[in-house]
N, C-alpha and C positions, 0 to 999 in steps of 0.2 A: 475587531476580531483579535484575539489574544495583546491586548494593545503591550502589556507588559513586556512581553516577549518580543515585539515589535520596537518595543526602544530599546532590550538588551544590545541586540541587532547594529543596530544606529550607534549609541554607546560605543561600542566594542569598534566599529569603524570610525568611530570620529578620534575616539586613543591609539589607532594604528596598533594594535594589536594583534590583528589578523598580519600585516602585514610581513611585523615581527616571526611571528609563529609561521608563517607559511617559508619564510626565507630558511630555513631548521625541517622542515617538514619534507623529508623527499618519498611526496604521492605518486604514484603512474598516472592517476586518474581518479574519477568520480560519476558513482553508479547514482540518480538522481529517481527520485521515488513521488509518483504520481498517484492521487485517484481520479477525482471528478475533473471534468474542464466544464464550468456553467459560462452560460449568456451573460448573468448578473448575481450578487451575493443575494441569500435570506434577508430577510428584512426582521426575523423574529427573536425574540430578545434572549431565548437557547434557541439553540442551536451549535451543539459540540461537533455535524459534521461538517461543519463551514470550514474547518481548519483543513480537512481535505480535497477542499477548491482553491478552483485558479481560474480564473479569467481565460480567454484565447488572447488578451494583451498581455496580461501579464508573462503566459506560457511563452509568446514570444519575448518580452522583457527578457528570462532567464537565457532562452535560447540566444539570445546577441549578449547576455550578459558572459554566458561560456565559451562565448568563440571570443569576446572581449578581450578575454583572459589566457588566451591562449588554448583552448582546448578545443583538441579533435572531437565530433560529433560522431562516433560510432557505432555501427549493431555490438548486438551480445556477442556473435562469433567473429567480429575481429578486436571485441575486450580481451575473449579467450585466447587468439592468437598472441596480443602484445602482452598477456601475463606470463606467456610458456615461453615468449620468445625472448631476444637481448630487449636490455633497456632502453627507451624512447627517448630522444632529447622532448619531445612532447607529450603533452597531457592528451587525456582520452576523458570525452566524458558522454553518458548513456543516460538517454532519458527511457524510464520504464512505468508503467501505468499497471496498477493491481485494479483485479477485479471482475473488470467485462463488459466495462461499462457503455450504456452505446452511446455518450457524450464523445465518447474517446472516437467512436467514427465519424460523429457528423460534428463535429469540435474542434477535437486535437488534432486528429490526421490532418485536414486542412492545410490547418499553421505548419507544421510538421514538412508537409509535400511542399509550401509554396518556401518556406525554408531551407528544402537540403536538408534535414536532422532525420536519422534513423529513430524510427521509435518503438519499442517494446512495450507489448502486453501479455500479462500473467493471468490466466484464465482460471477461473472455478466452475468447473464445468457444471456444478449444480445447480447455477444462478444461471446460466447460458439455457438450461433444459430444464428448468422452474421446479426441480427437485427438491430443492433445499434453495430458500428466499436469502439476501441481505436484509440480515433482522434489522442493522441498524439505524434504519432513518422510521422504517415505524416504531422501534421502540423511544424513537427521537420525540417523535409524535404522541407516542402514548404518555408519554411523560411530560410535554407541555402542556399538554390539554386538561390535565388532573392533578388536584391536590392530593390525592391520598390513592391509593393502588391497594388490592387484594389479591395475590398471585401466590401460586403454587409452584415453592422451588422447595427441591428437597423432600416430597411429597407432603410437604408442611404448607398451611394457608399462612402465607406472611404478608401484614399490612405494612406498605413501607409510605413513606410520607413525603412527598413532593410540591409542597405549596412555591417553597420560597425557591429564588434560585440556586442556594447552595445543596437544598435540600433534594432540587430534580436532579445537579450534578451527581450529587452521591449514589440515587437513587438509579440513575441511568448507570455508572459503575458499577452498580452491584448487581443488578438485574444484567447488562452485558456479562462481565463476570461470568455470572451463572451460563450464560447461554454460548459464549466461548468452547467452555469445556464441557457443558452436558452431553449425554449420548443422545444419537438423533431422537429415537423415541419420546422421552421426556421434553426433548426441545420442541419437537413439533406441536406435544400435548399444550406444553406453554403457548405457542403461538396460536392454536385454537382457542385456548382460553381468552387470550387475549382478543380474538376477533367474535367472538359468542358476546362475552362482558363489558367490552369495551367500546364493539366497531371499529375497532381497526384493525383493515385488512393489511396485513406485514408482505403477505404473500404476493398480493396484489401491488404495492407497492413497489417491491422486487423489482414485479416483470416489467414495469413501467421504467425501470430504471437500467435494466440489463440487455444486454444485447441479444439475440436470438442467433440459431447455427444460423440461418443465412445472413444474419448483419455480421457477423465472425468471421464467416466464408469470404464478405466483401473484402472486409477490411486486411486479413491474411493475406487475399492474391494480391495488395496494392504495393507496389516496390517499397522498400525500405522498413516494412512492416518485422516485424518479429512475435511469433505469438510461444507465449513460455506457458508451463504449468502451473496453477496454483491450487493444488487440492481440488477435493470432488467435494467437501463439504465445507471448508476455511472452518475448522474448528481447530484449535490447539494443539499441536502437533505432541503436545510433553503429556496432556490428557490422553493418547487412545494408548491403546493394547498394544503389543508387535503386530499383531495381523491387522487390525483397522489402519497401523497408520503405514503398513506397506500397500494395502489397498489405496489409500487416498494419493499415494504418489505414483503408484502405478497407472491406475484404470483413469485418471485422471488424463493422463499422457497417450493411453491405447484410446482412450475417448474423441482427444484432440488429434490425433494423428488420423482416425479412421473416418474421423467426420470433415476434415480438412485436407487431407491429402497430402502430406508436409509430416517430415520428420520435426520433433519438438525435443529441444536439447537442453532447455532452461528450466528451472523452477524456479519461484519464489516462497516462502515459509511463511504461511499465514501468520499472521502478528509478530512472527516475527523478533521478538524480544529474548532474552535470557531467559525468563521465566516458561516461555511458552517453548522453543528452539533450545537444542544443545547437542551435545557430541553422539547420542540416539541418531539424531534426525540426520547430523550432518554426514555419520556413517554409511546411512543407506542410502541417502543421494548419490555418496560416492559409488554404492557397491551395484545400484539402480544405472550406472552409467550416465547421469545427468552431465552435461558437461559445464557447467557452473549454476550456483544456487545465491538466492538474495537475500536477507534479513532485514531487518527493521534498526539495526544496532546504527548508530548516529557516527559514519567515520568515512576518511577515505581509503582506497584502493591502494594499497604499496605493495612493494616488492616481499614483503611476509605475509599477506594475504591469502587466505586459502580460499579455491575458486569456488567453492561450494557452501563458504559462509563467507563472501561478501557484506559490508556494509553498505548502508546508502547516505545518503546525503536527502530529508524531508525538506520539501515545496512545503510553501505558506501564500495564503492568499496576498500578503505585503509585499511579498519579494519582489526584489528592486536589485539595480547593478551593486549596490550598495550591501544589502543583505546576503545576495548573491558569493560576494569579495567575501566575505566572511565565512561563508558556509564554506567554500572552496579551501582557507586557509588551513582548515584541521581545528581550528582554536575551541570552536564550539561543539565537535568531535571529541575531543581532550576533554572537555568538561560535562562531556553528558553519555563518557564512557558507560555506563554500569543504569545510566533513566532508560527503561525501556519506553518504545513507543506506543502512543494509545493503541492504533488500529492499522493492520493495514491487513 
């Protein structure tokens, strides 16, 4: 899995580099950005959502890799606290899970509780109440299974071609893409089309993969749990209107709170990226009373940090106390200022 990237990683720590850069770098902390926790990796030769697992060893790896290093394991409300308050001679670090996933209860929590490590999950409540599906592991699916695709994007039949492997990456890019920013009408047309033509059910898939209110409900009342917002549809917060994308931050949060019983003080910005997030979105978190927001943008936590667009620091299925030292340093933050991330 990303082998390339897995020996920048190693590289970068075997030149003490990070080590350099982190003695220069005065972080508070590091907000550390999850999705899946699986049993075992794919076995299938794509597979682009692999990059968003991790083991429950591995999970643990990172989590002895952060206290290793000195870092506090804290919720999102005592990040809040030691941003607004004097500086810490200590590091603070936040592990947080997009999505909804119900790995993340019968999985993560686990490690998580037999650990000590608060953990945070960012909720789309339209994956929770099968409104609106995670298109992307069947479109994962639709794209390994076929050389060549006939879809309607744009209200245009476009054949995109997917034999080879560079040819399903691109294919998989463009068709996400599309379905990122569409409005839900069209997206949904899309994903019928797709289950008419294709057999495959996206929707289906989904629920197979997402938590339900009462697996939400479980996991919410369990100590050390934190449940944030994350949109009511995860579509591109720079794509809707003023009025859709005050709805997706609002009803999202009145959704979670009325269905769990718990005030919800967090967001996270779907994907996350520059392209997708910007001074729009981070406005009306502010003006929504969110009391901090999370991005996708690759950095740590400092004292210039605005609570409402945080960086994260991304999990890789490799990661190791080694990968770990580096992420932690800022080195790879500095250098991947401006690459937005694929998904979260």
């Amino acid at each position: 899995m990303e082998p390339s990237k897995e020996r920048l990683y190693r590289v970068l720590h075997r030149l003490g580099a990070h080590a350099l850069v982190r003695s220069f770098y005065r972080a508070k902390g590091a907000v550390l950005m999850f999705h899946r926790v699986v049993a075992d990796y794919p076995r299938r030769t794509f597979q682009p959502g692999a990059q968003f697992t991790v083991t429950p060893r591995v999970l643990e790896t990172i989590i002895g890799a952060l206290r290793a290093s000195g870092h506090d394991l804290v919720s999102l409300d005592e990040m809040a606290e030691r941003l607004s308050g004097p500086r810490s001679s200590r590091r603070f670090a936040c592990l947080t899970f997009d999505d909804g996933y119900r790995d993340n209860l019968e999985l993560a929590y686990p490690v998580c509780e037999r650990l000590n490590a608060p953990m945070a999950v960012y909720v789309t409540t339209g994956f929770i109440g099968r409104t609106d599906p995670m298109w992307y592991y069947g479109l994962e699916q639709l794209v390994d299974q076929h050389d060549e695709l006939q879809l309607s994007l744009d209200e245009a039949e476009t054949t995109i071609a997917c034999a080879t492997l560079p040819d399903k990456q691109r294919a998989y890019d463009q068709v996400g893409y599309w379905l990122q920013r569409a409005a839900r009408a069209p997206r949904d047309a899309l994903l019928e089309q797709v289950r008419n033509r294709y057999g495959v059910d996206i929707a289906g898939k989904s629920a197979a993969l997402a938590m339900d209110w009462s697996m939400l409900a479980e996991l919410a009342a369990k100590p050390g749990v934190t449940i944030g917002a994350h949109s009511v549809t995860h579509r591109a917060m720079a794509a809707l209107d003023e009025v859709e994308l005050r709805r997706e931050m609002t009803e999202c949060r009145v959704e979670l709170e009325q269905q769990l019983g718990q005030q919800v003080q967090h967001f996270a910005f779907p994907f996350g990226d520059p392209s997708t997030t910007g001074s729009r979105e981070f406005a009306l978190c502010r003006e929504l009373g969110y009391r901090t927001a999370t991005t996708t943008r690759h950095g740590l936590v400092t004292g210039r940090s605005d609570p409402l667009a945080l960086p994260r620091i991304p999990t890789d299925p490799f990661d190791c106390h080694r990968t770990i030292a580096v992420k932690l340093s800022g080195l790879v933050g500095a250098l991947q200022a401006t690459r937005p991330h694929p998904r979260t």
